[in-house]
N, C-alpha and C positions, 0 to 999 in steps of 0.2 A: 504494500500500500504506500502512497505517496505521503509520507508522511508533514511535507510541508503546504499540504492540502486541504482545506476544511471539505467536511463531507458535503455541504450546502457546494459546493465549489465544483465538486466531484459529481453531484447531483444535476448539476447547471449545467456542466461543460458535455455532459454524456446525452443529456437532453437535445440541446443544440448540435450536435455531432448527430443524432441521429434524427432529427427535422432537415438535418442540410442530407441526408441521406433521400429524405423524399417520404418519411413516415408520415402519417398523419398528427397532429400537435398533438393531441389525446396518448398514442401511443407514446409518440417520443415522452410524454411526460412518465408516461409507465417506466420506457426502460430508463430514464435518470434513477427513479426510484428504488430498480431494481439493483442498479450497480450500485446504488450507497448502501442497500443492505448486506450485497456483498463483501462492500467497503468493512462493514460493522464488525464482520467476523476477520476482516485482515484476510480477505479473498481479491486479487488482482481484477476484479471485475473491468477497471477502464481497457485494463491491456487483452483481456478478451473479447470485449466492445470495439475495440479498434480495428483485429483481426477478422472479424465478423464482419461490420461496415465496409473493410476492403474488400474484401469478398463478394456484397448483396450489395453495394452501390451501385444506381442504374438500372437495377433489375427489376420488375414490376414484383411490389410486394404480395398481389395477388398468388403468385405461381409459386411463392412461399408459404404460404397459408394452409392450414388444414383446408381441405376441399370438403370433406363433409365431416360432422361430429358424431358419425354413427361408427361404430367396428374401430378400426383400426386406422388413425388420423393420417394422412398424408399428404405431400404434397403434389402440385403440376410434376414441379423441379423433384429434383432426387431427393435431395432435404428440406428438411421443414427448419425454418428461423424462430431462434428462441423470441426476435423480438416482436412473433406472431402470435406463437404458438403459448409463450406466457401469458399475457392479456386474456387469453382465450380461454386459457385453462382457468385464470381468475377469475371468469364469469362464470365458468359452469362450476365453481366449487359449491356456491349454496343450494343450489339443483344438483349435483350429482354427489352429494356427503357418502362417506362412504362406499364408494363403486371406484372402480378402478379403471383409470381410464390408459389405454396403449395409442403410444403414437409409434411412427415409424422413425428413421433418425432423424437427429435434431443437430444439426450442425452447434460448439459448443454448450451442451446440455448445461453447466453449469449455468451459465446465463440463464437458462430458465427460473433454477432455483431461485435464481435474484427476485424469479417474479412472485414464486410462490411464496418463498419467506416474508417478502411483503404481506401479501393477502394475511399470512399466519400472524402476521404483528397486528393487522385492523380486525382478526375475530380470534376464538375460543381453540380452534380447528388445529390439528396435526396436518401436517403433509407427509408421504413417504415419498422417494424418487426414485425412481431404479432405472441403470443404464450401464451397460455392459459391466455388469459386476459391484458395480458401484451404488451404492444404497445409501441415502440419506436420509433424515427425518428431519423436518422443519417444523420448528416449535417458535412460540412467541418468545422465547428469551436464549433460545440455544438451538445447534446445529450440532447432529452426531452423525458419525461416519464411522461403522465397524470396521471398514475397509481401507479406509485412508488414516485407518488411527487418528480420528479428528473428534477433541468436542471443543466448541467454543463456544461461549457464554457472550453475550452481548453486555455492553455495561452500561447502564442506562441513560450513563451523559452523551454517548455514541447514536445514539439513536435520531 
C-alpha cells in the first residue's frame, strides 16, 4: 500500500482512473470504493486496478458483463471484469442471501473482493469467495484466507 496516500486519495484517484476508462460515474464510484477496502486490509488494490484498466481500456464494457444472471455468469469476451461483475454481485446479495452464485473467470478476482467487502461493511452478511483454490470470507471487520495464510482485521480509523 502507498503509504504516503490517504485512502480518500486512493479512493478519488481509482474512481477517476476508471470514468476516464469509459465506466459509467455510478460504477466508477463502486470500484474507488472497492480499492480502498482493499487498501484497508494493506491489499495492492491500485496496482491491480491499473493492470486491469490497461487491459479493458476501449473495450465496450458490455462484452465484459455477465450476459445473463441465471447458471453460470459469463461473458461476450473470454473474461468477465471485476469492475462488472462486482456491482452486480452487490445487487443481487439481498435477493440471493445465501445461494451461491458461479461465475466463469474473472480477470483479477481479487478486485472483486474489493467489491464485496464493501457490501459486507454496509450490512450484517458474510461473503465467501472461491477461485482456483483460493477461498476467502468477507466479514464487516476482517478478511480470512486458509490459503494464503491471511487474517487481517480492519482498524476502524482505516475505514
Amino acid at each position: 500500500m502507498d503509504s504516503k496516500r490517504s485512502l480518500n486519495e486512493i479512493e478519488h484517484t481509482c474512481r477517476k482512473a476508471a470514468r476516464g476508462c469509459g465506466l459509467p460515474w455510478g460504477v466508477a464510484d463502486e470500484v474507488g470504493k472497492a480499492v480502498r477496502w482493499l487498501h484497508v486490509f494493506n491489499l495492492d488494490g491500485t496496482r491491480i486496478l491499473a493492470m486491469l484498466l490497461e487491459r479493458v481500456d476501449h473495450h465496450e464494457p458490455v462484452k465484459l458483463a455477465p450476459r445473463e444472471l441465471d447458471g453460470t455468469w459469463s461473458a461476450v469476451d473470454a473474461m468477465l471484469s471485476p469492475l462488472l461483475v462486482g456491482p452486480t454481485l452487490c445487487d443481487c446479495l439481498g435477493m440471493m442471501a445465501n445461494r451461491e452464485i458461479e461465475t466463469g473467470s474473472i480477470a483479477w478476482p481479487l478486485l472483486t473482493a474489493g467489491f464485496l467487502g464493501q457490501a459486507a461493511l454496509e450490512s450484517t452478511q458474510s461473503v465467501r469467495m472461491c477461485w482456483q483454490g483460493v477461498v476467502l470470507d468477507l466479514h464487516r471487520d476482517f478478511l480470512w484466507s486458509k490459503e494464503i495464510t491471511m487474517i487481517c482485521t480492519a482498524h476502524p480509523r482505516n475505514r
